[in-house]
GUSEVO-129275 format. One record per residue (C-alpha): x, y, z. Coordinates in steps of 0.5 Angstrom, whole numbers, padded with zeros to 4 digits, always signed. Example, Ala and Ser with C-alpha at 12.3 -4.5 7.8 and 13.67 -1.06 7.14 Angstrom:
<atoms>
+0025-0009+0016/+0027-0002+0014/
</atoms>
This chain:
<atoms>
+0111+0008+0012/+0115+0001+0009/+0121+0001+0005/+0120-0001-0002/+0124-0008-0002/+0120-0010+0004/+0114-0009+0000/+0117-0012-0006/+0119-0019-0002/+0116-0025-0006/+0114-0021-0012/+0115-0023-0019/+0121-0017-0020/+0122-0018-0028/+0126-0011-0029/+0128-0005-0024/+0127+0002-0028/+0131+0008-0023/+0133+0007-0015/+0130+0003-0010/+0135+0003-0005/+0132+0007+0001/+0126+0008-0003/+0120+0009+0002/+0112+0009+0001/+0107+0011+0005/+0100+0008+0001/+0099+0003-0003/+0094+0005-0009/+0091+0002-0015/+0086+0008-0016/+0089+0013-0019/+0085+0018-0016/+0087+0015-0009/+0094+0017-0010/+0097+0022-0005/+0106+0023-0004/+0110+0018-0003/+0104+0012-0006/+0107+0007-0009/+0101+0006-0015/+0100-0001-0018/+0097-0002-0026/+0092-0007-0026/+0088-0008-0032/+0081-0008-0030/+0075-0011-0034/+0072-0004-0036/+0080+0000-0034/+0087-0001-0036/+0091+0003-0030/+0097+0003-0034/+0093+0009-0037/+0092+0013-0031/+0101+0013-0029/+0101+0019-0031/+0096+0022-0027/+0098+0018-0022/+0107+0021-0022/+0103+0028-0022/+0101+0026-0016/+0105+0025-0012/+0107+0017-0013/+0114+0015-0013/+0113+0007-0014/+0110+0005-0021/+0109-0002-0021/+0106-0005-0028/+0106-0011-0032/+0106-0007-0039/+0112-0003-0040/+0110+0006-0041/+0112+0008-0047/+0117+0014-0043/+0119+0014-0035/+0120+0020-0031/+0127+0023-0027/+0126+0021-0019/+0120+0016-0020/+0122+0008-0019/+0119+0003-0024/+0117-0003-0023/+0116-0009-0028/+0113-0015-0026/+0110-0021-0029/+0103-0020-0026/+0101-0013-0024/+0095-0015-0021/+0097-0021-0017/+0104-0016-0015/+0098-0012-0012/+0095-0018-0007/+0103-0020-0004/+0105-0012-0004/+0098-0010-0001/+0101-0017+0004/+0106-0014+0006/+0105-0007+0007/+0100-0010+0013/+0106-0014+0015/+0102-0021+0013/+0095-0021+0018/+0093-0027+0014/+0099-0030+0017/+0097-0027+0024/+0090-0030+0025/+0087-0036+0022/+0084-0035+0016/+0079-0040+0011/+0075-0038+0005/+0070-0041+0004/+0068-0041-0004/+0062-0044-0008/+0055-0042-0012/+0051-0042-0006/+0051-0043+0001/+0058-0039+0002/+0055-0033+0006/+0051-0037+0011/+0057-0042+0012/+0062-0037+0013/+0057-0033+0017/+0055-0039+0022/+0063-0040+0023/+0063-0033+0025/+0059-0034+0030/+0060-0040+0033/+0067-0038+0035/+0065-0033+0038/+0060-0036+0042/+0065-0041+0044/+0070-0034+0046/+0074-0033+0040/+0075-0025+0038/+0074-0027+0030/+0072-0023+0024/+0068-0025+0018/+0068-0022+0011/+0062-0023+0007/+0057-0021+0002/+0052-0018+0008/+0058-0015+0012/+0063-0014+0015/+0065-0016+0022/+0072-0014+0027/+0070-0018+0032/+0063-0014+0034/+0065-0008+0030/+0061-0009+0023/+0064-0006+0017/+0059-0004+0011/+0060-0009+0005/+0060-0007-0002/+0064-0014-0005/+0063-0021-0003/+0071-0021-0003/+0073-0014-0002/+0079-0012-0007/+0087-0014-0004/+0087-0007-0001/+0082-0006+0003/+0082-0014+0004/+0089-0014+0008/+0087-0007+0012/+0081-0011+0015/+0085-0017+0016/+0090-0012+0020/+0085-0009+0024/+0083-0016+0026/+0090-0018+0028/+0089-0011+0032/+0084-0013+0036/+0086-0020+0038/+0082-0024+0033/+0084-0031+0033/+0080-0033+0027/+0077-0030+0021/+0072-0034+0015/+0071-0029+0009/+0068-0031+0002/+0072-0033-0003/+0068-0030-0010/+0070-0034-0017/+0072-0026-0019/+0076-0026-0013/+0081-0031-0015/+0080-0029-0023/+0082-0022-0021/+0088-0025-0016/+0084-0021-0010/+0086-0027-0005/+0094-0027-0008/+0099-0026-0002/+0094-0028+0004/+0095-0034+0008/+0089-0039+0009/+0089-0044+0014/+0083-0048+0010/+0079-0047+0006/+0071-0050+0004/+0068-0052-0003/+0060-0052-0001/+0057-0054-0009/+0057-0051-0016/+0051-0049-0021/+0051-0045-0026/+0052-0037-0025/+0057-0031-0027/+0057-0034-0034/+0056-0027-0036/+0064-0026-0033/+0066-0033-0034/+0063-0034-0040/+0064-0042-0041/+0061-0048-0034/+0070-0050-0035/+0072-0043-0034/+0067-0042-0028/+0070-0049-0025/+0077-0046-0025/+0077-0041-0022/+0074-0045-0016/+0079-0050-0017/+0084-0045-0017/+0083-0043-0010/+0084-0050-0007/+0091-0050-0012/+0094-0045-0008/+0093-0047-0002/+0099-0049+0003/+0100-0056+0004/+0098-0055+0012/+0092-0053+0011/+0085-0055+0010/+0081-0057+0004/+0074-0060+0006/+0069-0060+0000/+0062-0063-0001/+0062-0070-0004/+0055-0071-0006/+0057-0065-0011/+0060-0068-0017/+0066-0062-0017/+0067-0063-0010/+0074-0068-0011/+0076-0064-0018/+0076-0058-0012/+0082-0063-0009/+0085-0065-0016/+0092-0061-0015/+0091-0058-0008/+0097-0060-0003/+0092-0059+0004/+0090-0063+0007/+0084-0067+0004/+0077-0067+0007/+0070-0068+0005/+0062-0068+0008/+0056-0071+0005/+0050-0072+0007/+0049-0079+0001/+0056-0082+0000/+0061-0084+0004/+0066-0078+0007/+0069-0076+0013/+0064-0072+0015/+0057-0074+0015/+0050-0073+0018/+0043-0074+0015/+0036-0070+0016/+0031-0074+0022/+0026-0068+0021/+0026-0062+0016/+0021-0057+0019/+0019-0049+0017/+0022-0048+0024/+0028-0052+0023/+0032-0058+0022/+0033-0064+0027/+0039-0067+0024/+0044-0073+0026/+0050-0072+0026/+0056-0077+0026/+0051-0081+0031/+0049-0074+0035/+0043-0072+0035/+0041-0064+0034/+0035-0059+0033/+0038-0053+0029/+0034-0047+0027/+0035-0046+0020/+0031-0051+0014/+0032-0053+0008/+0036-0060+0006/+0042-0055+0003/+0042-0051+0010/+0042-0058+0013/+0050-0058+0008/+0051-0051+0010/+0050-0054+0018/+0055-0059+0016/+0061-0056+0013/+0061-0051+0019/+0061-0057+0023/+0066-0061+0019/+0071-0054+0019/+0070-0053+0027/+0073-0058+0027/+0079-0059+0023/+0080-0053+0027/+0081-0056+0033/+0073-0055+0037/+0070-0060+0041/+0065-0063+0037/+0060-0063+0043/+0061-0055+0044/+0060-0055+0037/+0053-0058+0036/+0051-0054+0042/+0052-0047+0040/+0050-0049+0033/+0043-0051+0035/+0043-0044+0038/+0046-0040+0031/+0040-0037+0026/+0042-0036+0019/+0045-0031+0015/+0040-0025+0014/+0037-0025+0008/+0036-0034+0007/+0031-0036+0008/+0027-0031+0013/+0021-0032+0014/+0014-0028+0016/+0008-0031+0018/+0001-0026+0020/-0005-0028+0024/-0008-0030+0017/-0003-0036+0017/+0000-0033+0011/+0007-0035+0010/+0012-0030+0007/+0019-0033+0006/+0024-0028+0003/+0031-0032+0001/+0037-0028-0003/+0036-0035-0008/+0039-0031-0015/+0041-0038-0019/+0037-0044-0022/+0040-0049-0017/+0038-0043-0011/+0032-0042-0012/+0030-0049-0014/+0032-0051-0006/+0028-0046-0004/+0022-0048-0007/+0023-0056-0005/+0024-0054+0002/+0019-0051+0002/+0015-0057-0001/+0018-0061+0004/+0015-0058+0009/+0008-0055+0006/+0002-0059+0008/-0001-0060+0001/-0007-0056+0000/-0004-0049+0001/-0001-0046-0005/+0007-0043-0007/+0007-0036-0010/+0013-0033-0012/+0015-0027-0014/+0022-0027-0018/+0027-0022-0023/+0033-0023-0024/+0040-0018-0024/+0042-0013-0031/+0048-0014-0033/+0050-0021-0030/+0049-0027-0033/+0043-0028-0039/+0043-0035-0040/+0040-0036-0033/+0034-0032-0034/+0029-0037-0037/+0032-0043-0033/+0031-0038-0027/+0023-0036-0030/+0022-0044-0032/+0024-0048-0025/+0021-0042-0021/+0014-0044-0025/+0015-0052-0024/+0015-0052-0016/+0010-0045-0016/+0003-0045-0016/+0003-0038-0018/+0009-0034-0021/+0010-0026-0021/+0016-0025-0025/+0018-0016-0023/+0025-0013-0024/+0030-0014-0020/+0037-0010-0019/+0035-0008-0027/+0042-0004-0027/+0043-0001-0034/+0039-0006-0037/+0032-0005-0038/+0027-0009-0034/+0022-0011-0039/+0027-0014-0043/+0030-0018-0037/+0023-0021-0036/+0023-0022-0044/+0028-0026-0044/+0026-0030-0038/+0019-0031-0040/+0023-0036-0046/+0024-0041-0042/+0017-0043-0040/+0014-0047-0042/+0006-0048-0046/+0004-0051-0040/+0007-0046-0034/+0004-0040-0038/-0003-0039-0035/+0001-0039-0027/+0005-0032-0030/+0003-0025-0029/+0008-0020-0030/+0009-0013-0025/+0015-0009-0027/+0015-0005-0020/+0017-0009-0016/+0013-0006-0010/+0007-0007-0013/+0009-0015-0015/+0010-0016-0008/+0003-0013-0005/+0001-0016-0011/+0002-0024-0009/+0001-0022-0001/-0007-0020-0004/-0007-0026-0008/-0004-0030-0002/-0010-0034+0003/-0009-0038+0010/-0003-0043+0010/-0001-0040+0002/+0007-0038+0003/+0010-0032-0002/+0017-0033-0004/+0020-0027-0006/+0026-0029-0008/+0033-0026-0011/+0035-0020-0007/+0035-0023+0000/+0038-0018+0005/+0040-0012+0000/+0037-0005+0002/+0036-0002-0005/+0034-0004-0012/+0040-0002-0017/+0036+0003-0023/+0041+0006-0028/+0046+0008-0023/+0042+0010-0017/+0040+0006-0012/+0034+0007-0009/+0032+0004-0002/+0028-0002-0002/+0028-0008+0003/+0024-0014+0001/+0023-0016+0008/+0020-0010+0011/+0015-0009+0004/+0014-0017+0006/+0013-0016+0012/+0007-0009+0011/+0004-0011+0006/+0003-0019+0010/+0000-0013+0016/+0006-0015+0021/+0008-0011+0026/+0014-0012+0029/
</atoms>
């Protein structure tokens, strides 16, 4: 229970509309559906819903704090209305509040980028907690309360449930707690109200254009998170990525960069790039860690670089680092008596699976061939699907192209549109196999000694998204039968 006038410290109030002394809420809710006596509902304006159209539904039953930005047309006795500027970012400090600030409790960095920002916030997780601090992760994979794991259903969860985790976190005695900070999330003001004690911009590349809709849009909601940050926090960004200092353009942190080409207070270099692992030089230390791949050896870095703006002992550091695999689903990788190579990576964007395919050069011995099986998502950004097909075929022997999470849309269409972006020369190396089980079983026959299969695009997911439904489906564990590996 919370009195509204506590709730509704450091919101943007424009109007009251009946009495809010001595007023008293026991949920908070943007849901209608979720409202109970004594809610306090807030109207947001969602991509496909308006809440302001559920106040009704919400007054019956049971909420007595309407918070909006649109005013109703009518107002009912013994309800308390709240007009604010923005509803959606109201709902970020209300939620805050209601959970006493827990972001203001522990240390809280967000880590925002295209690619890499699972497997960062997941190594920093896990480092400081093989350093002894109880610590929480939020994460497109899961969540974690110290050792208790939460299922995750978004990369940033909405500012609700963000504040109850973050709560939780601050009950068990967490010290830290290192979430992923989506473009949607700060467009969609999911991080308003929450306290960062740093935040780490990995790179950016083209992706959720279907949201955005323009690169420049993409870029500022990016840029908008490290805006907003305090000015006694942190803000470390990548340097050899040209956005990387417009991220520090306006911010007030405290300004930090890592690089493995160009200057920066942070920087590190590859000595040995491996299937097994990097050996890497790192400010003069040397140190073997068991991810590959030139973009993990930046993922590597930036953990290093923030452990240490958190005050860590960089030898401590380096030491657990060289122990820490990756996040689930990132480059995992099987091998079977044959020789055979299955790497299964979450790669879903032009940039990503081109890193993965040039790891994987970079470590191949030259005679051996890449075959990658790849589809990409329904109802996400359409103009990077022939990009995807075209660049998976210049760094692959052969290309099988199949169905991914096709959501509403359908399939075929997808591989349609990703088939115009290959070219003349690259069309002999593609075959098409809508099921995607089938695809895969597919590759692994065609695959002999020293071959590697890349399935890419669904890394550690556990179903396949078909018209609403999600059926279980597991690349790794298709992956694994069908190369004939036993665990």
């Amino acid at each position: 229970m919370r009195r509204l006038d506590e709730l509704l410290n450091g919101v943007d109030v424009l109007e009251f509309f009946g009495s809010v002394d001595l007023m008293q809420v026991e949920k908070i809710c943007f849901d209608s559906r979720q409202v109970t006596p004594s809610s306090l509902f807030v109207a947001v304006k969602g991509v496909a819903v308006d809440g302001h159209a559920f106040i009704e539904k919400a007054i019956d039953l049971g909420a007595k704090v309407i918070v909006f930005d649109e005013r109703p047309e009518a107002f009912v006795d013994g309800v308390c209305y709240v007009q604010v500027e923005d509803s959606s970012v109201a709902l970020g400090v209300i939620a805050s509040n209601f959970y006493t600030n827990p972001s203001g409790r522990l240390r809280l960095v967000g880590v925002t980028g295209t690619n890499g920002k699972t497997t960062v916030a997941t190594l920093l997780y896990r480092l400081f907690e093989e350093l002894g601090y109880k610590s929480g992760l939020i994460s497109t994979v899961e969540n974690h309360i110290h050792h208790t794991v939460v299922a995750s259903t978004h990369t940033t969860p909405d500012p609700v449930s963000l504040n109850a985790l973050l709560a939780e976190m601050v009950e068990v005695g967490c010290d830290y707690c290192f979430m992923e900070v989506s473009s949607h999330a700060v467009a969609q003001h999911r991080i308003a109200g929450l306290t960062f004690a740093g935040g780490i911009f990995t790179n950016l590349t083209h992706d959720h254009l279907d949201y955005h809709k323009t690169f420049r849009a993409y870029l500022e909601a990016k840029k908008a998170f490290f805006d907003r940050l305090p000015k006694n926090a942190f803000a470390l960004v990548n340097a050899d990525d040209k956005n990387g200092m417009v991220m520090l353009q306006n911010t007030k942190a405290y300004k930090k960069s890592y690089s493995l080409k160009n200057a920066a207070d942070f920087k590190a270099k590859i000595i040995e790039n491996e299937l097994s692992g990097l050996l890497l030089d790192v400010e003069g230390q040397e140190v073997w860690c068991k991810l590959a791949g030139t973009f993990n050896a930046y993922n590597l870095l930036a953990v290093y670089a923030a452990a240490n703006l958190l005050d860590q002992d960089r030898q401590k550091v380096l030491t657990v680092l060289s122990r820490l695999s990756g996040a689930e689903g990132r480059f995992e990788y099987v091998a079977n008596s044959k020789g055979v190579i299955g790497i299964v990576d979450y790669a879903h964007t032009p940039d990503a699976v081109q890193n993965v395919l040039s790891t994987i050069h970079a470590i191949r011995k030259g005679t051996e061939q890449v075959i990658t099986v790849l589809g990409c998502g329904g109802d996400r950004d359409r103009t990077k699907r022939p990009v995807m097909a075209q660049v998976a075929c210049d760094w692959s022997d052969k290309v099988i192209l199949t169905s991914d999470n096709p959501r509403s849309e359908d399939p075929q269409q997808i591989i349609t549109e990703m088939e115009e972006g290959i070219s003349a020369g690259n069309r002999r190396k593609v075959l098409t196999i809508l099921d995607r089980l089938e695809a895969i079983k597919a590759a692994c026959h065609m695959a002999e000694a020293g071959d590697i299969v890349l399935v890419a695009g669904k890394g550690h997911e556990k179903y396949q998204d078909i018209k609403g439904i999600k059926y279980p489906f597991d690349d790794k564990k298709v992956l694994g039968e069908q190369l004939h590996i036993t665990a």
